[in-house]
NUVEXZA-292152 format. One record per residue (C-alpha): x, y, z; residue in three letters; residue number from 1. Coordinates in steps of 0.02 Angstrom, whole numbers, padded with zeros to 5 digits. Layout:
x,y,z,rest,nr
X,Y,Z,ala,NUM;
...
# end
This chain:
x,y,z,rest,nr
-01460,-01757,01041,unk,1;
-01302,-01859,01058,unk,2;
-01315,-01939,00907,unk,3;
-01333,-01774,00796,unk,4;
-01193,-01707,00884,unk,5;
-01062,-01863,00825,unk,6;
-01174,-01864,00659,unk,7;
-01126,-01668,00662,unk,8;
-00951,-01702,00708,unk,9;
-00926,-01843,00566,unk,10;
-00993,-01709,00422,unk,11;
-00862,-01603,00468,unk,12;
-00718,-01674,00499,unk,13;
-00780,-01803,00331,unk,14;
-00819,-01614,00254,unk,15;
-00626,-01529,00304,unk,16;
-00545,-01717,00248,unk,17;
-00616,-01715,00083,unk,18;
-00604,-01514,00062,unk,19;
-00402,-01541,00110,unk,20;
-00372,-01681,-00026,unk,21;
-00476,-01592,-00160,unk,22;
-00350,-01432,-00133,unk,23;
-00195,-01595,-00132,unk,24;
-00256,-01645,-00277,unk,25;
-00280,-01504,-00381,unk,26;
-00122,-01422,-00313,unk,27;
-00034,-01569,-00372,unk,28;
-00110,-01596,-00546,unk,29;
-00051,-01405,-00568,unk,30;
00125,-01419,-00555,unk,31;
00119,-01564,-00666,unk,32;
00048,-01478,-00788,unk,33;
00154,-01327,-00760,unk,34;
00290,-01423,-00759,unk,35;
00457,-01335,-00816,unk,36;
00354,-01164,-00804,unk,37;
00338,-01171,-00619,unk,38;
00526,-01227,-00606,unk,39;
00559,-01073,-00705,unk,40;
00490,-00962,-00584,unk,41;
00657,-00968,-00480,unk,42;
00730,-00864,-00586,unk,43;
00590,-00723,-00616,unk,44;
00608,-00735,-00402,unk,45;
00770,-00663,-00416,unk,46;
00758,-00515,-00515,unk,47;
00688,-00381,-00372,unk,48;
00572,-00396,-00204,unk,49;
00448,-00369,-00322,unk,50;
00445,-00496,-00415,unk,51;
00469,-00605,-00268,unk,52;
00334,-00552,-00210,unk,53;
00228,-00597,-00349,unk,54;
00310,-00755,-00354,unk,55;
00261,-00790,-00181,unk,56;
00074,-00778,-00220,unk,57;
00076,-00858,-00394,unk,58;
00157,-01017,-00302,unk,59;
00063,-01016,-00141,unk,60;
-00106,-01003,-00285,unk,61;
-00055,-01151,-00336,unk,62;
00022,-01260,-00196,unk,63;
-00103,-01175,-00098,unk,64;
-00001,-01186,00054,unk,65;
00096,-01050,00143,unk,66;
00171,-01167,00250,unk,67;
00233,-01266,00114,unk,68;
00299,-01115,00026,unk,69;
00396,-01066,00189,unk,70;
00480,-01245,00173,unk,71;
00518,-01218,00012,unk,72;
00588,-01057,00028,unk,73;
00706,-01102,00179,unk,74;
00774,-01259,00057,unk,75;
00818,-01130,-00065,unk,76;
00895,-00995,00038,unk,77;
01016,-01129,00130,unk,78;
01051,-01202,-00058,unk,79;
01080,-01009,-00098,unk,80;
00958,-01003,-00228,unk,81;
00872,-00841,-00147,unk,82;
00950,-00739,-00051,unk,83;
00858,-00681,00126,unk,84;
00806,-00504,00044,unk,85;
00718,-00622,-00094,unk,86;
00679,-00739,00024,unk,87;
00574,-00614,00128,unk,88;
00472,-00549,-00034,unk,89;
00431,-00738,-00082,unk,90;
00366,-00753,00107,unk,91;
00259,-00586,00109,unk,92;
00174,-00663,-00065,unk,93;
00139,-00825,-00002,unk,94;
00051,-00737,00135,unk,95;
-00053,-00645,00010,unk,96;
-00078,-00815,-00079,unk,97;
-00142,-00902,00054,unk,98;
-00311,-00783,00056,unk,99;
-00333,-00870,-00119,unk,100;
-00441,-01015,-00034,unk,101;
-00541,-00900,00088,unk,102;
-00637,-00810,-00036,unk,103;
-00673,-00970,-00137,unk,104;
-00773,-01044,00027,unk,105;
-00824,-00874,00070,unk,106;
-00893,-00850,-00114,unk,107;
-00957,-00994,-00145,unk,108;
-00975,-01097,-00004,unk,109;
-01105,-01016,00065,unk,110;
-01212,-00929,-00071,unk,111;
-01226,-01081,-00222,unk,112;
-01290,-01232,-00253,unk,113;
-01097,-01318,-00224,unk,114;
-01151,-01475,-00261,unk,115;
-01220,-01427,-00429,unk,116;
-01042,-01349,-00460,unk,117;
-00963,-01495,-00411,unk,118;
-01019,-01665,-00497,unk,119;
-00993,-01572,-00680,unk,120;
-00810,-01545,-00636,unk,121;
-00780,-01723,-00578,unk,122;
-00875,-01791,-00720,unk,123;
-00787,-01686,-00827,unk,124;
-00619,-01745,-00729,unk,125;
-00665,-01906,-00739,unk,126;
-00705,-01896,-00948,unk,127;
-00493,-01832,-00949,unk,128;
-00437,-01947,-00881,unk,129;
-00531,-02103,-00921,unk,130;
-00514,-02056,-01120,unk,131;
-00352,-02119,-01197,unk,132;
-00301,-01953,-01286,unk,133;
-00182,-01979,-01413,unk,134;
-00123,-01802,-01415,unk,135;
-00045,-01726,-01263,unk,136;
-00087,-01857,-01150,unk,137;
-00017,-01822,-00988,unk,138;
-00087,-01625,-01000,unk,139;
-00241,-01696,-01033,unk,140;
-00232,-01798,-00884,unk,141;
-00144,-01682,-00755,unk,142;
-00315,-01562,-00816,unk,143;
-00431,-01697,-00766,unk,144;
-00342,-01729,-00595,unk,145;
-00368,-01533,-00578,unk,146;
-00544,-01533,-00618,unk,147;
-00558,-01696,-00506,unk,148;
-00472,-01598,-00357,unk,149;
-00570,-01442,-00394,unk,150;
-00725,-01560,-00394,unk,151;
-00695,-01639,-00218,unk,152;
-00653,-01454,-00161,unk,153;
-00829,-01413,-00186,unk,154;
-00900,-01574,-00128,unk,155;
-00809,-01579,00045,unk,156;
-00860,-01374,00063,unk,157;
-01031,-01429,00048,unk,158;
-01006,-01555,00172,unk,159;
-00925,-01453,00277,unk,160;
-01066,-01305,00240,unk,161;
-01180,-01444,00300,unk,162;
-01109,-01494,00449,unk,163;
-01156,-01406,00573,unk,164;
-01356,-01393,00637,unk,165;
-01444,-01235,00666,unk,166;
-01360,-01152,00821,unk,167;
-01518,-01128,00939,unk,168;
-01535,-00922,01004,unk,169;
-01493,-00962,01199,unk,170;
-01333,-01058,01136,unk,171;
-01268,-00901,01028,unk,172;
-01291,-00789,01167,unk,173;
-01198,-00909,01294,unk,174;
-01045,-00891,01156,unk,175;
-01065,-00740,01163,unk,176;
-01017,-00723,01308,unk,177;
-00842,-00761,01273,unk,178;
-00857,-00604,01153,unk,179;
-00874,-00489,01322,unk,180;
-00694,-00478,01372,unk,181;
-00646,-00328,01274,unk,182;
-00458,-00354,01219,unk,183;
-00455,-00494,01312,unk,184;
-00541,-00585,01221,unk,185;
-00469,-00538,01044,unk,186;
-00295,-00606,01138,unk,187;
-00379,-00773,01191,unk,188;
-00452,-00802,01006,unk,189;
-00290,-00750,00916,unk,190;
-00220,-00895,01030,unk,191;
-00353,-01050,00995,unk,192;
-00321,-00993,00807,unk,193;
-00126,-01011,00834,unk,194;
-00130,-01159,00923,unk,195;
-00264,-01255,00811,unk,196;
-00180,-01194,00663,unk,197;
-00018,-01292,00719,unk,198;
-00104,-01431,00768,unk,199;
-00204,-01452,00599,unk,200;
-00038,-01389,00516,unk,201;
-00154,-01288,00382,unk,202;
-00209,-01121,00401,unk,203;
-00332,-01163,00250,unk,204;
-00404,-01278,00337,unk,205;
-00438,-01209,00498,unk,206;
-00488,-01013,00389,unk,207;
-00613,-01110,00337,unk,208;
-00665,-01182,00470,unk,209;
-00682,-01013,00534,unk,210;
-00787,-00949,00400,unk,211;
-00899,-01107,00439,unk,212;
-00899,-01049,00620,unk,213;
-00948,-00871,00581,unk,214;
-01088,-00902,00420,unk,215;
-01173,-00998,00555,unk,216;
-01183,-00874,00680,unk,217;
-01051,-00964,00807,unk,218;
-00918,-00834,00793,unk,219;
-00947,-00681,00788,unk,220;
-00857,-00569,00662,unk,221;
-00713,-00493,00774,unk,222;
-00680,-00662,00861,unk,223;
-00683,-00740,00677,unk,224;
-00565,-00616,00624,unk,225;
-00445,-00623,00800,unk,226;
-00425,-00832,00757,unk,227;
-00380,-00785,00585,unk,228;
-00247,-00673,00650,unk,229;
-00195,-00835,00768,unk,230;
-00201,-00946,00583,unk,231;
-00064,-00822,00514,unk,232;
00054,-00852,00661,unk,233;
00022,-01035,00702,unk,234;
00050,-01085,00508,unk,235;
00229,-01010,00518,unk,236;
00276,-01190,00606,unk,237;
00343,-01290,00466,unk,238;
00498,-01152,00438,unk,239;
00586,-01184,00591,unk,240;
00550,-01377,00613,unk,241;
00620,-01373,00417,unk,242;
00773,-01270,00497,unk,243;
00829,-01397,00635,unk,244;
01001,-01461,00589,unk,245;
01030,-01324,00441,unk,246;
01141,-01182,00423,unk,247;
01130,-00996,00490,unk,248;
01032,-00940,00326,unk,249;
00913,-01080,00342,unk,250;
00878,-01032,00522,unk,251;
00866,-00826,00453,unk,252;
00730,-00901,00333,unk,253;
00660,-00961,00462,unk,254;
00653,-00843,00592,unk,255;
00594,-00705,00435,unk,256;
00429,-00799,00417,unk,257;
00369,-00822,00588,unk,258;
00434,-00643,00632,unk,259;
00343,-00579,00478,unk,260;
00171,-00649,00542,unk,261;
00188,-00635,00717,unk,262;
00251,-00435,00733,unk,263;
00110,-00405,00590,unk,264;
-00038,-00497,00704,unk,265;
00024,-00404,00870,unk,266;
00029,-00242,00774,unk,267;
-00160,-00278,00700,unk,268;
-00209,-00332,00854,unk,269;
-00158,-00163,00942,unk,270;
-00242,-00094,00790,unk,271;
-00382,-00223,00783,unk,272;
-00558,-00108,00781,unk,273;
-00475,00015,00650,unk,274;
-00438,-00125,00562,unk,275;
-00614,-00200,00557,unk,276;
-00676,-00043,00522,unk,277;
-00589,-00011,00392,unk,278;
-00623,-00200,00318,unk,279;
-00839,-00161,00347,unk,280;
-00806,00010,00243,unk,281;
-00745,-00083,00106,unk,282;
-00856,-00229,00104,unk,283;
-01036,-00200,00088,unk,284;
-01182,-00271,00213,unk,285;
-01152,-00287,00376,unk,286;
-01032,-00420,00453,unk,287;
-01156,-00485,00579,unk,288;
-01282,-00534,00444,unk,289;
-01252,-00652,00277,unk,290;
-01112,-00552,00230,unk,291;
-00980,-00606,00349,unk,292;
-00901,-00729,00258,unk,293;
-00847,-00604,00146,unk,294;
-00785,-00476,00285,unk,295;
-00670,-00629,00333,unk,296;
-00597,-00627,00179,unk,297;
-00594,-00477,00157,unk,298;
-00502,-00436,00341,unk,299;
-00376,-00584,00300,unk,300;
-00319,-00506,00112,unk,301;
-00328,-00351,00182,unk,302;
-00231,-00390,00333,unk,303;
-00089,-00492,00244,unk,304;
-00094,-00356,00092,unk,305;
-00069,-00207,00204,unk,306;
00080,-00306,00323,unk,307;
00166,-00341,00151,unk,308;
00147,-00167,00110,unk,309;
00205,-00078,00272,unk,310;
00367,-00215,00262,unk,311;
00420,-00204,00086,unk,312;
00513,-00030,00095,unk,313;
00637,-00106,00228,unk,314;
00666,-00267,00150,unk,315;
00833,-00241,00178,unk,316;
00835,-00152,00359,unk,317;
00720,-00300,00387,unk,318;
00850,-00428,00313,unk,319;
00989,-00338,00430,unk,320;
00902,-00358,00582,unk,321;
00878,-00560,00563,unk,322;
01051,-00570,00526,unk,323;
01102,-00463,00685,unk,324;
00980,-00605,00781,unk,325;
01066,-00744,00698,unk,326;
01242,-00743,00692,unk,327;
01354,-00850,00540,unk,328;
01432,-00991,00619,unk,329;
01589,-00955,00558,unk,330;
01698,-01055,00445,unk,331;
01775,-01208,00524,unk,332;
01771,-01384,00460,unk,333;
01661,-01444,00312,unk,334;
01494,-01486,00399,unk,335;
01424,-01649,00365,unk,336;
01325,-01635,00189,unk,337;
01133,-01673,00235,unk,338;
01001,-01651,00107,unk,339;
00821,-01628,00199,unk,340;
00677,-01713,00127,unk,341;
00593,-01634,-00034,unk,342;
00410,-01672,00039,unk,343;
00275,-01687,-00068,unk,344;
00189,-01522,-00108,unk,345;
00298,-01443,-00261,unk,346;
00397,-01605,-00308,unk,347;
00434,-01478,-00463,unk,348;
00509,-01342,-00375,unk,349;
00615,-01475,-00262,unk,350;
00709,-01540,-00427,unk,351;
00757,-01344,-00456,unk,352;
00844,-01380,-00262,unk,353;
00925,-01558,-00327,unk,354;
00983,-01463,-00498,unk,355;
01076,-01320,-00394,unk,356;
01153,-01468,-00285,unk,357;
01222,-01546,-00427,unk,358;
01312,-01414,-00486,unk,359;
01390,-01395,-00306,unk,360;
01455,-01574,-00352,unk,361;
01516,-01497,-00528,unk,362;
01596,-01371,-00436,unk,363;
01685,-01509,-00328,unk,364;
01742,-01594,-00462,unk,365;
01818,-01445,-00556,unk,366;
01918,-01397,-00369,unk,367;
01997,-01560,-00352,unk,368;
02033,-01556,-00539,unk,369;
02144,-01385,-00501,unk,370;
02220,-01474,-00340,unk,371;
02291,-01608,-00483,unk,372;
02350,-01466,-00591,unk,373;
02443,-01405,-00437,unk,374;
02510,-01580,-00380,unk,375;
02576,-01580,-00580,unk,376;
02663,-01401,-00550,unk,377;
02757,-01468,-00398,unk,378;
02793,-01640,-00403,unk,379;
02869,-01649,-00206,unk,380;
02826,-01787,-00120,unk,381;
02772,-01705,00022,unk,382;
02656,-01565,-00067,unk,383;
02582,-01709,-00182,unk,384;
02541,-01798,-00016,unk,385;
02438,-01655,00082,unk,386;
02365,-01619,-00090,unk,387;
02296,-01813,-00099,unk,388;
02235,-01786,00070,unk,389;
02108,-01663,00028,unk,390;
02058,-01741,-00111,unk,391;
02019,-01907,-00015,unk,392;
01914,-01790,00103,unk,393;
01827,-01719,-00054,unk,394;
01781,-01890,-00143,unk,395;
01722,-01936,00028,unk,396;
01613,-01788,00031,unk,397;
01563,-01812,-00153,unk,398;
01477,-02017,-00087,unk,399;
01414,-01915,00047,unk,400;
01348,-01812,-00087,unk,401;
01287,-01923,-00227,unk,402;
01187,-02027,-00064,unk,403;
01085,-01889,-00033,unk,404;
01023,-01833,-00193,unk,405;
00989,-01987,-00264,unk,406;
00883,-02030,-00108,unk,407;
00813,-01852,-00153,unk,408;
00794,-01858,-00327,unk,409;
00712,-02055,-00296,unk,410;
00571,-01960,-00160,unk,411;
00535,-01850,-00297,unk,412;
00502,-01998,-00432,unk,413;
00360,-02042,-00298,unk,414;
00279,-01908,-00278,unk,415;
00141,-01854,-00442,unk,416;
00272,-01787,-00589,unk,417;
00226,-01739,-00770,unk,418;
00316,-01840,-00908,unk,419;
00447,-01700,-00932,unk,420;
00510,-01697,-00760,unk,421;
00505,-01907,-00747,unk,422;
00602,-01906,-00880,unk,423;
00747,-01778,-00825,unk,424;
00744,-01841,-00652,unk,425;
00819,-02007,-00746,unk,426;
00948,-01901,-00820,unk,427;
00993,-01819,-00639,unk,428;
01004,-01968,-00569,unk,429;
01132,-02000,-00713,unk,430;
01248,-01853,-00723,unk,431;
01264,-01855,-00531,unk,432;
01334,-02040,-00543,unk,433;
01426,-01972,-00680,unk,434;
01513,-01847,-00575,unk,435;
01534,-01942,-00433,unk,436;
01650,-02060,-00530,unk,437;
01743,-01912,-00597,unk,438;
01775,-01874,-00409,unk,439;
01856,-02039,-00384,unk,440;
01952,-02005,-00538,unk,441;
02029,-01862,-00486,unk,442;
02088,-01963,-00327,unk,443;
02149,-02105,-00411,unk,444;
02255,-01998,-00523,unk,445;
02313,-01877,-00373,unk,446;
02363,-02077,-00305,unk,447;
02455,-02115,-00442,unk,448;
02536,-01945,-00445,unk,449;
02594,-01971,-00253,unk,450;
02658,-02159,-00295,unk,451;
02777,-02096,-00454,unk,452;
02834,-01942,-00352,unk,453;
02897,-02050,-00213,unk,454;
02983,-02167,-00347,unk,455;
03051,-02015,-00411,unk,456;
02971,-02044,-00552,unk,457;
02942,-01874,-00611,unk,458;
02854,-01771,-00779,unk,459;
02969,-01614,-00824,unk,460;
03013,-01542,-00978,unk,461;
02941,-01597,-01135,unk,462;
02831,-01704,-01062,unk,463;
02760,-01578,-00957,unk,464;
02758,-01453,-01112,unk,465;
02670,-01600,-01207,unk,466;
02529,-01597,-01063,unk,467;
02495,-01435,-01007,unk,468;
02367,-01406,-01163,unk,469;
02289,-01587,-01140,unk,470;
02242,-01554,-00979,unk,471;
02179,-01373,-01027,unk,472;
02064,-01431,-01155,unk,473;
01977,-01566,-01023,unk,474;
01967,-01427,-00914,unk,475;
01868,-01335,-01053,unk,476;
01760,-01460,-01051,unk,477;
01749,-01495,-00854,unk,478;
01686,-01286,-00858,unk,479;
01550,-01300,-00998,unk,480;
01489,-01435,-00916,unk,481;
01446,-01329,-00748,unk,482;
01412,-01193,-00868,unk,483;
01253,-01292,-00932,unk,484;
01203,-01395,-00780,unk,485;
01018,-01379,-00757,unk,486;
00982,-01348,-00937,unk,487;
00958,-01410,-01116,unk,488;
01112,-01396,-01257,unk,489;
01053,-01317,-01398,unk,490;
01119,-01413,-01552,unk,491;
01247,-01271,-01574,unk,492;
01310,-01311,-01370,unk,493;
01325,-01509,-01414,unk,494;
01390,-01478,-01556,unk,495;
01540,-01406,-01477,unk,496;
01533,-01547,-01331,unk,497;
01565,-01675,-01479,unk,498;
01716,-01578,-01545,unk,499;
01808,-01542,-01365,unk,500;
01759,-01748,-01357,unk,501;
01847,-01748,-01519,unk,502;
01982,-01646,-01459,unk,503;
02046,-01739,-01296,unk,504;
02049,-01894,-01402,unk,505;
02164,-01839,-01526,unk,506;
02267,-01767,-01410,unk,507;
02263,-01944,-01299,unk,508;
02323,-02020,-01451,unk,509;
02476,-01917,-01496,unk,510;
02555,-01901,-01296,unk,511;
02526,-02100,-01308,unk,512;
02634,-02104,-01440,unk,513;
02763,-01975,-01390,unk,514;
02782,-02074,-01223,unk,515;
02810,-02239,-01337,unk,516;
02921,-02143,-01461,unk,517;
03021,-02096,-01306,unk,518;
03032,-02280,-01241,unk,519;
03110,-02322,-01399,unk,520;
03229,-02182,-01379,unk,521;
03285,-02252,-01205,unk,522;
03204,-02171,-01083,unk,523;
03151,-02227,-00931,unk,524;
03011,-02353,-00963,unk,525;
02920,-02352,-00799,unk,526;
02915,-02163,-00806,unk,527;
02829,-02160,-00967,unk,528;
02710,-02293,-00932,unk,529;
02657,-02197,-00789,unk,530;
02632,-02057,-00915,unk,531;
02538,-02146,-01026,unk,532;
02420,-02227,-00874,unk,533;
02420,-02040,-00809,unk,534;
02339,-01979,-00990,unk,535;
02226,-02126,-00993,unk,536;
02148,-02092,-00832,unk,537;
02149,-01895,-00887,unk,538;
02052,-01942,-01034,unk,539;
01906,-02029,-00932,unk,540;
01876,-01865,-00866,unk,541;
01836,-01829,-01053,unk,542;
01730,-01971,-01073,unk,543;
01612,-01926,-00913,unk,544;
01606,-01744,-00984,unk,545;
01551,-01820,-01134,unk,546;
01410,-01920,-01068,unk,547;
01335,-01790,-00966,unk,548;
01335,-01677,-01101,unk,549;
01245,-01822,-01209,unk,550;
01120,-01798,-01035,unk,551;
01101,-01617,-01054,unk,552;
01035,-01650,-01238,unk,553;
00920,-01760,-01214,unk,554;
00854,-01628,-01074,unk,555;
00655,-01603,-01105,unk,556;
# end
């Protein structure tokens, strides 16, 4: 008896192990093969709750974890690529999505041969990506790692299917037992679901577990249903541990998901039996017989369909409230710049995160750019002095800055990417060197500005006239290049890259030889070899411009 039950014990948890990486693997092989598709989906987010909605279960389908999702979508709305009204949507249709995986091992975990199903996909996985294609290769490889994953999906559901012996009559009754509490014991399931939830960190997981439980007559349908209530709130864990150290809207994010779940399981608890009720109307056959994998299902779609519902008109009153609960910090000094890690289940969607951050970094460069225009427009000592102070703080910001995302953008390179996205991670990894240096640029020349202004060595006059429309035209160039940060130049867009390139040069050329034309007039050498040195340096801007714009072309 002992023996079955470890024998027992090592199907399932072999079973759930080998179920959890199939779902890995395919979810994985997915986004590759999505690709720039699935990045793109930040942007149909954005348009209305909708949408966000929709995008919530179209991503949570495919990374086939809510709890991922959440991650993902505090990231973004503490990078400011949602907002918390979008965020909320995203969160109600990754709720939605989650239900994806329940009716595959309520459908077909329990009512076909799933070992039949599941050799011919990983032979057929196996054929991809053995085969050297010549066309298309890495599609054709991503689709055999998703008929591999779907393939080991099936194999560890049979396992898991498998696992567990026939449940003597005396045994079920002593369970239950348990059952005989009334409310009480709805409470005390919705609890063990919570808490195992959390501790398997996968509400997939332990769902199906439960439907396990229940097609073999060790749950009964209301308990199943009361620990499926408990999976909803216990997988809203990973959005506040991803919150810990961020920023008021990272903590609203946050505090939207695991309010979300947890006032939509009290209220269907209160409302449990109408609930079930209404879940055995709509499915056929009763839930105590074969059937009741399929009135689990059906009570966790319709339960996470019906929250969303009942939520979505007061997206915004809902979106008001969080932010009464958690107060802005305020605006004080420039918090340390951390960049959390981009994990591992939608290494696509994280580069969307990395793109937004560089063009924070764009936008840094372009502010201490205008700080040198200023120091230019008042040449005091003094001013030119608190203005190179700032700008030390901002070029120490931008290491800060260029640390972080190239440890981010170097996770993502080892995670599972599609050719496309290898490839423009390289070019990330460029442009953000690139405008890191620009950074220290622009405080070399503020520097150099603060050394000839206490020499009284100072550019008025013609010389400023001369200027003004250099440093206009780089930056021109310093704005398209934010402009088109995160996306491919058309030829018609590098085109004009190559003729503002063009442009700077020419102009370099004729204040060099204005400044020399003036030596030979007299003037003040040392003054206009600081001008000259102060248009060289100016020009580098140029160059750096250039290059990422040669980046953004050869953008897949």
């Amino acid at each position: 008896m002992g023996m079955a039950i470890v024998e027992s014990l090592f199907r399932l948890v072999g079973g759930l192990s080998l179920f959890m990486y199939g779902i890995k693997m395919m979810s994985e092989a997915l986004q590759r093969v999505a690709g720039k598709r699935l990045q793109s989906t930040i942007g149909f987010m954005t348009a209305n709750r909708f949408a966000a909605v929709l995008s919530g279960i179209a991503i949570t389908a495919i990374v086939q974890s809510s709890s991922a999702v959440s991650v993902i979508v505090v990231s973004f709305v503490s990078a400011q690529l949602l907002t918390l009204t979008q965020a909320i949507g995203v969160i109600m249709g990754a709720n939605i999505g989650t239900t994806f995986t329940a009716w595959i091992v309520a459908t077909l975990g329990f009512s076909v041969d799933i070992s039949a199903l599941a050799l011919p996909f990983v032979a057929m996985g196996f054929v991809l990506r053995a085969v050297k294609w010549k066309q298309r290769a890495m599609v054709v490889v991503g689709l055999g790692d998703v008929f591999l994953g779907v393939g080991l999906l099936f194999l560890g559901l049979e396992f898991l299917t498998n696992a567990i012996p026939p449940i003597q009559p005396e045994t079920i009754a002593k369970i239950a037992v348990l059952s005989n509490y009334g409310f009480l014991s709805i409470v005390m399931s919705v609890l063990v679901g919570a808490v195992v939830t959390a501790a398997m960190n996968s509400s997939t997981a332990t769902i199906a577990i439960i439907i396990t439980l229940a097609h073999e007559g060790v749950l009964g349908f209301e308990t199943a249903c009361a620990m499926t209530l408990g999976a909803n709130i216990g997988t809203t864990i990973n959005a506040p541990l991803a919150a810990i150290g961020a920023g008021s809207a990272a903590v609203r994010a946050a505090l939207v998901h695991v309010l979300f779940n947890a006032i939509g399981s009290i209220v269907c608890v209160i409302f449990f039996r109408p609930v079930t009720a209404f879940v055995d109307m709509m499915v056929p056959g009763s839930p105590g017989g074969e059937l009741i994998t399929l009135h689990i299902s059906a009570f966790h779609t319709v339960f996470n369909v019906l929250a969303s519902l009942v939520f979505l008109p007061f997206v915004n009153q809902y979106a008001a409230f969080i932010c009464f609960l958690v107060k802005d910090k305020g605006s004080g000094e420039r918090a340390p710049y951390k960049l959390d890690s981009p994990g591992t289940n939608s290494p696509e969607l994280a580069i969307v995160r990395a793109e937004k951050e560089m063009r924070d970094l764009a936008a840094l460069v372009f502010a201490m750019y205008q700080k040198l225009r200023v120091c230019l427009d008042d040449m005091r000592p003094d001013k030119i002095e608190a203005l190179t102070e700032d700008l030390l703080n901002d070029e120490n910001y931008a290491d800060t800055m260029r640390e972080e995302l190239t440890d981010f953008l170097m996770q993502i390179t080892r995670t599972h990417l599609n050719a496309q996205s290898e490839h423009n991670v390289a070019l990330l990894l460029r442009i953000i060197a690139d405008l890191e240096d620009m950074t220290d640029d622009c405080y070399s020349i503020g520097m150099l500005l603060l050394r000839n202004a206490q020499k009284d060595r100072v550019f008025k006059g013609v010389e400023m006239d001369e200027l003004i429309p250099y440093m206009s035209l780089i930056e021109s160039f310093l704005s398209f290049v934010r402009e088109h940060l995160g996306g491919r130049l058309s030829q018609g867009e590098a085109a004009r890259a190559r003729k503002l390139e063009d442009e700077i040069d020419k102009n370099r050329n004729k204040l060099r030889k204005l400044a020399q034309k003036r030596i030979e007039a007299g003037k003040n050498v040392k003054t206009e070899l600081a001008y000259i040195d102060l248009v060289r340096r100016l020009e580098r801007l140029g160059d750096f411009c250039n290059g990422i714009s040669s980046a953004l072309s050869d953008m897949a």
